[in-house]
Kinemage of the C-alpha trace (Angstrom):
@kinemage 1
@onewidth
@group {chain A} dominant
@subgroup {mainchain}
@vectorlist {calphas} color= white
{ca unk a 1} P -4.999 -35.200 15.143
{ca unk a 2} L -7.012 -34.228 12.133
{ca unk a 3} L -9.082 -37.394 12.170
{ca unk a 4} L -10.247 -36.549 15.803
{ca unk a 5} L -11.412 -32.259 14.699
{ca unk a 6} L -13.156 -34.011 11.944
{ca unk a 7} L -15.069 -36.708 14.188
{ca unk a 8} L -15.576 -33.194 16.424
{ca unk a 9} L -16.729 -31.494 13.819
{ca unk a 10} L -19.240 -34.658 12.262
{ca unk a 11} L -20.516 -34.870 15.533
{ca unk a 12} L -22.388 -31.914 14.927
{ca unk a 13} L -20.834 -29.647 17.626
{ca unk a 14} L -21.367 -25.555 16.894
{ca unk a 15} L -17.768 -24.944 18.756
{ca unk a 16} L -14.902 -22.953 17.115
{ca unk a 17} L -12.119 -25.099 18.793
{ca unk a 18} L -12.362 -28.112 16.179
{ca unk a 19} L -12.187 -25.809 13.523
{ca unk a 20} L -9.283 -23.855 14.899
{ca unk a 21} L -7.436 -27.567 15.483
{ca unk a 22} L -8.309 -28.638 12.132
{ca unk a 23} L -6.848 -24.869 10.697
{ca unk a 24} L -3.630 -25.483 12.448
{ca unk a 25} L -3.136 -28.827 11.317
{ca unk a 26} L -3.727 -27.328 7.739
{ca unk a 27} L -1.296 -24.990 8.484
{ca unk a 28} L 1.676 -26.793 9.901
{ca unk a 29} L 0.840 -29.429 6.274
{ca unk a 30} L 1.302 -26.321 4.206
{ca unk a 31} L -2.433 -26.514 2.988
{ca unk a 32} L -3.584 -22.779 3.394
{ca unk a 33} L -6.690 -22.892 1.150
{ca unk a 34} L -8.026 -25.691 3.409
{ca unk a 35} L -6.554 -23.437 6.673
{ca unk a 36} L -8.270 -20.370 5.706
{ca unk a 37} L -11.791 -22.378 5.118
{ca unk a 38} L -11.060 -23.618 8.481
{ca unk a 39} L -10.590 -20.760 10.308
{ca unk a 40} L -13.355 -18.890 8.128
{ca unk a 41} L -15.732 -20.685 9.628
{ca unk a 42} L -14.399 -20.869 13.002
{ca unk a 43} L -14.618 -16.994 13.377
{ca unk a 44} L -18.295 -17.787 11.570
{ca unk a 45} L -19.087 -19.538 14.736
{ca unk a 46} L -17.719 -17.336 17.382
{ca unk a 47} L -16.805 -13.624 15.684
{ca unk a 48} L -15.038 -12.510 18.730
{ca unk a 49} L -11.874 -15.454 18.813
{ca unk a 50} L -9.068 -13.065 18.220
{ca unk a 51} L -6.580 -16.175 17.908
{ca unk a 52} L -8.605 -17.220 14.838
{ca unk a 53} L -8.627 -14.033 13.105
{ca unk a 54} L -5.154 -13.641 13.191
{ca unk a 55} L -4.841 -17.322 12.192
{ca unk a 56} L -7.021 -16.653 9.471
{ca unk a 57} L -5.149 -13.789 7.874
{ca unk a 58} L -2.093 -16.359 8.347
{ca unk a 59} L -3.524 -18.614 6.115
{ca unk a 60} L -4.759 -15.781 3.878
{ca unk a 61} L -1.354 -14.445 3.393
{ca unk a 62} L 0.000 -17.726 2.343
{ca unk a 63} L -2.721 -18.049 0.020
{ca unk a 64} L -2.723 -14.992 -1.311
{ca unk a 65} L 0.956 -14.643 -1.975
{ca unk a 66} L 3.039 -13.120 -3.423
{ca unk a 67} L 0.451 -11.035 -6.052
{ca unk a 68} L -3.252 -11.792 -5.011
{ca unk a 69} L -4.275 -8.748 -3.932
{ca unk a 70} L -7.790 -9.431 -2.859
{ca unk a 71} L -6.928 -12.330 -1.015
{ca unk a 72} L -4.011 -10.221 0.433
{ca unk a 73} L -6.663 -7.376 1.557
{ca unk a 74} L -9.051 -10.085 3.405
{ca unk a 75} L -5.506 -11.178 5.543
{ca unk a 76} L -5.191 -7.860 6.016
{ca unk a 77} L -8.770 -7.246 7.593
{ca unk a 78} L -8.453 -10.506 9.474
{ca unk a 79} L -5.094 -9.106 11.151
{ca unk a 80} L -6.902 -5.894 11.842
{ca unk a 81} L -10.348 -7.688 13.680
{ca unk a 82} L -7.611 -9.755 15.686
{ca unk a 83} L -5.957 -6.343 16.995
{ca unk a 84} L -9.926 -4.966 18.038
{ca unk a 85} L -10.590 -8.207 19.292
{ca unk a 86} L -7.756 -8.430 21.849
{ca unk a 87} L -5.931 -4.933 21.947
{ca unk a 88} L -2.763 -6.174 24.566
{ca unk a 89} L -1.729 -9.224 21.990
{ca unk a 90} L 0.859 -7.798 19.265
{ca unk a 91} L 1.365 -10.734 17.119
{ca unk a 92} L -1.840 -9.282 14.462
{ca unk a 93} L -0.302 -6.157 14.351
{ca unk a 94} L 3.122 -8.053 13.623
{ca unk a 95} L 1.656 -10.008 10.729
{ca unk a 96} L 0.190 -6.927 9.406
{ca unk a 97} L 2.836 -4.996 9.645
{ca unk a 98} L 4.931 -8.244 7.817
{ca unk a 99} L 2.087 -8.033 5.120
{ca unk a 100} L 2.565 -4.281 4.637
{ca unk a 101} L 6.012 -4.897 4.426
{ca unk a 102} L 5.835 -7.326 1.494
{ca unk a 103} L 2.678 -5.093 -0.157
{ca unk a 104} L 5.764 -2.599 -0.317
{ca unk a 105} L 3.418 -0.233 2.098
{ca unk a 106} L 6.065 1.077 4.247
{ca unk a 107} L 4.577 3.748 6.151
{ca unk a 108} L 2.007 1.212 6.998
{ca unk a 109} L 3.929 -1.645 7.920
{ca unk a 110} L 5.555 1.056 9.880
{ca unk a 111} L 2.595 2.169 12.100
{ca unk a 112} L 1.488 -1.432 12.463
{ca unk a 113} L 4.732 -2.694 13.907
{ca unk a 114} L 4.816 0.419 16.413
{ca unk a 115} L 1.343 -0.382 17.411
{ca unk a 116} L 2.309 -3.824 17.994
{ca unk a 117} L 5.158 -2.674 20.565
């Protein structure tokens, strides 16, 4: 599957979809540096794919764990431009609430996982 978001992506098309394909193949491989690039530029293409965002701060997280806290911030933006993006779908608010969670920011994680519901 990669080989054919690659031959997408060399064929010069300025579409988000490849990317996102290529980021979830990343993903599922356990490769979240390459993931995050992946979806990095996907949401560089089209800024308003909610899906990507949270996919993003996915990868982020997994990068950025357990003590990179930069890294751990930029998931945590990613998760929050998801939730603006598309207000009725919980799972950004979820992961940010998970992220919280692990940051040991309780109150937070809190009020993320109640907006989520």
């Amino acid at each position: 599957a990669a080989k054919l978001y690659d031959h997408a992506i060399e064929a010069g098309s300025r579409n988000e979809l490849p990317w996102c394909g290529k980021g979830q193949v990343a993903l599922e491989k356990g490769q979240f540096s390459e993931a995050a690039a992946c979806y990095a530029t996907a949401v560089d293409i089209t800024p308003t794919h909610a899906v990507a965002w949270t996919n993003l701060g996915v990868a982020l997280a997994k990068v950025g764990a357990p003590a990179d806290v930069p890294v751990l911030k930029e998931a945590a933006t990613a998760f929050q431009t998801a939730a603006a993006l598309d207000e009725r779908e919980p799972a950004p608010l979820n992961n940010l609430g998970l992220l919280l969670g692990d940051l040991n920011i309780h109150d937070a994680a809190r009020d993320a996982f109640r907006e989520a519901i």
